[in-house]
N, C-alpha and C positions, 0 to 999 in steps of 0.2 A: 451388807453389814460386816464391819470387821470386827476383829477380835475382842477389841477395846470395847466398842459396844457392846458385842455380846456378855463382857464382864460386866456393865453396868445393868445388863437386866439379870443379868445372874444376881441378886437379892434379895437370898430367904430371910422376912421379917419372923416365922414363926406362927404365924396367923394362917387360917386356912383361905384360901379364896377362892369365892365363889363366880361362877363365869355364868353371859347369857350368851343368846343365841352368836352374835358374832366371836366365840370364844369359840363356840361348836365349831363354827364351818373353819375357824383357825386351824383345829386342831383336825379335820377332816383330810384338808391341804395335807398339812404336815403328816398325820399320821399314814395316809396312803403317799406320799410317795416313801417313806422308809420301809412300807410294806413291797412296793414296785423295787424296792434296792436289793432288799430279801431275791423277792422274785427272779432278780436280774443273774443273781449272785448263781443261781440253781443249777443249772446244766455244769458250771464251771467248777463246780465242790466233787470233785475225783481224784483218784488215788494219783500223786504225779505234781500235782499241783503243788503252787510257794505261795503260803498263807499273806507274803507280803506281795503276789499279783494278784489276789482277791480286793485286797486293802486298797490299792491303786484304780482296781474296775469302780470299786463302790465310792469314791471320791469323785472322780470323774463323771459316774454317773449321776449323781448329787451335785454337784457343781453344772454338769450338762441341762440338767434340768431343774434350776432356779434356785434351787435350795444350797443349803452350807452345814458341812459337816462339823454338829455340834462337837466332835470329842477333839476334833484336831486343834491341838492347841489351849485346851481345858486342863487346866491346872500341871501344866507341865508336858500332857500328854503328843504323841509324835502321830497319830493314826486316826483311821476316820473309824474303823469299826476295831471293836475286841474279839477274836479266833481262839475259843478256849478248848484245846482238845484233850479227849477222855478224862485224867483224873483231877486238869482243869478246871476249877467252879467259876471262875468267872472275870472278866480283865486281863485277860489273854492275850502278850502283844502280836502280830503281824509282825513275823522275821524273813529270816531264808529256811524256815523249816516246811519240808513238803508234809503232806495230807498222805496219810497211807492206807491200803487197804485192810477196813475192819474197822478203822478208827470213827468216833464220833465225836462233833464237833458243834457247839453253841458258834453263832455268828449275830452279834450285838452291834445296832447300830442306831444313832440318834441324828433326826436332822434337823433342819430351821426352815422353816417357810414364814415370810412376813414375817419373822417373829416370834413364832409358834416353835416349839419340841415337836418332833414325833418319835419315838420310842419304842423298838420292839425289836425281839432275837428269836430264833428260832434252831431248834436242832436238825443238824444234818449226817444222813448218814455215807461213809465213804466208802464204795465199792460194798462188797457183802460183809455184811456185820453179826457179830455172835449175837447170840440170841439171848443173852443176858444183860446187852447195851442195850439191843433194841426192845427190850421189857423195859427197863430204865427208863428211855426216851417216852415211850406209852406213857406208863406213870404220870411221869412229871406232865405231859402234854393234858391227861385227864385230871391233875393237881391242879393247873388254872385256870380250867374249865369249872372245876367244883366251884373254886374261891370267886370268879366273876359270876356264878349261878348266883352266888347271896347277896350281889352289889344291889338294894335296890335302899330309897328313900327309906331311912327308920332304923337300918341297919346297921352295923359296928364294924369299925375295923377289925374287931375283934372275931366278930363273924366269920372275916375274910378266914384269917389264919387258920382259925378253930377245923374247918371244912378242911382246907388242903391239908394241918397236919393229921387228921383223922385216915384221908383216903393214903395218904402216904407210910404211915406207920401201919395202917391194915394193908399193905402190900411190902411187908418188911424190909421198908426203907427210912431213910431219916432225911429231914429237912435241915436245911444250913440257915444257924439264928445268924451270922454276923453280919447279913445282908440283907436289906430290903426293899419291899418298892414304895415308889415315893411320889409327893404332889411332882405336877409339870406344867407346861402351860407356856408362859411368857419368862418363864424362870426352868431352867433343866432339872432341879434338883431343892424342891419346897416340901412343905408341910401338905397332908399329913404322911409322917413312916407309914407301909403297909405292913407289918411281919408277916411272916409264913406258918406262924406257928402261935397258939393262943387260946384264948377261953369265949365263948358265947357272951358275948352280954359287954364286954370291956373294949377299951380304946374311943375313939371318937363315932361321934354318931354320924351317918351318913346323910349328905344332904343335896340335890338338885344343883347340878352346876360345879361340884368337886370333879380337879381332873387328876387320876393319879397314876400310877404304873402297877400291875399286879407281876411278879416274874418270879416263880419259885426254882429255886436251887434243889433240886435232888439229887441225895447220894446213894450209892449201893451199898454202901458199909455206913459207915458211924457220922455223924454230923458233923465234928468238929472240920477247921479249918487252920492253913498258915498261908501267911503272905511271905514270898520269896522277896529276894535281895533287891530285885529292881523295883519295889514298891508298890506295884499292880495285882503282878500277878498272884490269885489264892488258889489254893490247890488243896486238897482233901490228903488230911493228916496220916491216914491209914492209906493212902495213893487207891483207894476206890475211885471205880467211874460214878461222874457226876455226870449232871446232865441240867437243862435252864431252858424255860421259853417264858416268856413276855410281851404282854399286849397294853398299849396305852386305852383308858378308855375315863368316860365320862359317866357320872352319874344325872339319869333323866329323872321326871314326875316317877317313872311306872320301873325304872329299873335302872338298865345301863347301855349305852355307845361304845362299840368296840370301835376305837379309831386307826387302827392297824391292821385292821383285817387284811389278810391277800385280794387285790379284788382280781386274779385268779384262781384263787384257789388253793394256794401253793404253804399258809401257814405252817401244815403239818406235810414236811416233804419225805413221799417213800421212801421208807428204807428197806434194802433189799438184805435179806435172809442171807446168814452165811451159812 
């Protein structure tokens, strides 16, 4: 599939859709290999390294193995994954800048398989890290575990938010509003917004067969955001560490399909104590 096509199924009408069973196993494909890209990336995330030879492994290995890296070439963009370090929130490009010790780093990436998104980032930690990053990382890593606990049939998007901004602001942090997660599917970027932050009871109702991205932004100081010169990159107003993980997943009968799981194990990767 080339680019061109992928623009033509790139079309959000606004409407939610709803997928069956061959939607599932689309989005299984897709969503474990961007979890295996995760995976692959792991050993390689050390202090010394150039955020744009990470960007090169993970291309490669997406292209190596059948799939096509949604972002390269998506509305201007040059890169197959986003490398957002410390006070970085998120769209973070892949330069000649190395990874230093202490630093912490969201690595965002989305593929295609048949057709299908797969969708998911996770934080990494770089050589030994303060222990006020890696409180940060926790957080937010237990912020979308809350918000996918409430995914089930009946529920609200509302729900989602409500959760993560409760456990985030009882760990005196704040959530980033100007970002959110979103439908996917046969389309990168559809209906419904997920926000991160909200009231019980509001937003759309949940239903069997919605696929959508949960991915909160946590910051150590204050919420707000600016987007810098190159158009991408947003970065925390008060230069606080942020931090961001993200899983695609499906809503079932009884609840939800995490479609990005590591199927190593690898989601949440140690970060070692400075």
């Amino acid at each position: 599939m080339n680019q061109s096509e992928i623009a033509q199924i790139e079309h959000k009408t606004g409407e939610i859709r709803l997928h069956g069973p061959e939607g599932f196993e689309g989005m299984r494909r897709a969503g474990r290999l961007a979890a295996e890209c995760l995976d692959m990336l792991t050993p390689h995330v050390k202090p010394g390294v150039v955020t744009e030879d990470l960007d090169r492994l993970a291309r490669e290995f997406i292209l190596d193995h059948g799939g096509l890296p949604a972002c390269l070439g998506y509305r201007g963009y040059r890169h197959t994954l986003c490398i957002s370090v410390n006070h970085v929130v998120c769209h973070g490009i892949p330069s000649e800048r190395t990874l230093r010790e202490g630093d912490i780093a969201n690595i965002d990436v989305t593929v295609i398989v048949d057709g299908w998104h797969g969708d998911t980032s996770r934080m990494y930690g770089v050589g030994k890290v303060p222990a006020r990053a890696r409180r940060l990382v926790e957080v937010t890593y237990e912020a979308l575990q809350k918000g996918i606990d409430v995914v089930r049939p009946g529920a609200t998007t509302g729900d989602i938010g409500a959760a993560i901004q409760a456990w985030v602001e009882s760990q005196r942090c704040s959530v980033v509003r100007d970002f959110c997660g979103h439908g996917l599917g046969r389309v990168f970027h559809d209906a419904p917004n997920i926000l991160h932050y909200g009231h019980k009871g509001t937003g759309e109702v949940l239903k069997p067969g919605m696929f959508f991205t949960i991915e909160p932004m946590v910051n150590l100081g204050k919420w707000q955001v600016k987007i810098l010169a190159d158009g991408w990159t947003a970065v925390t107003r008060d230069k606080s560490l942020s931090a961001q993980c993200e899983h695609s997943i499906g809503v079932t009968e009884t609840g939800c399909e995490i479609f990005t799981a590591s199927p190593t194990g690898q989601f949440q990767p140690a970060i070692e104590a400075g």
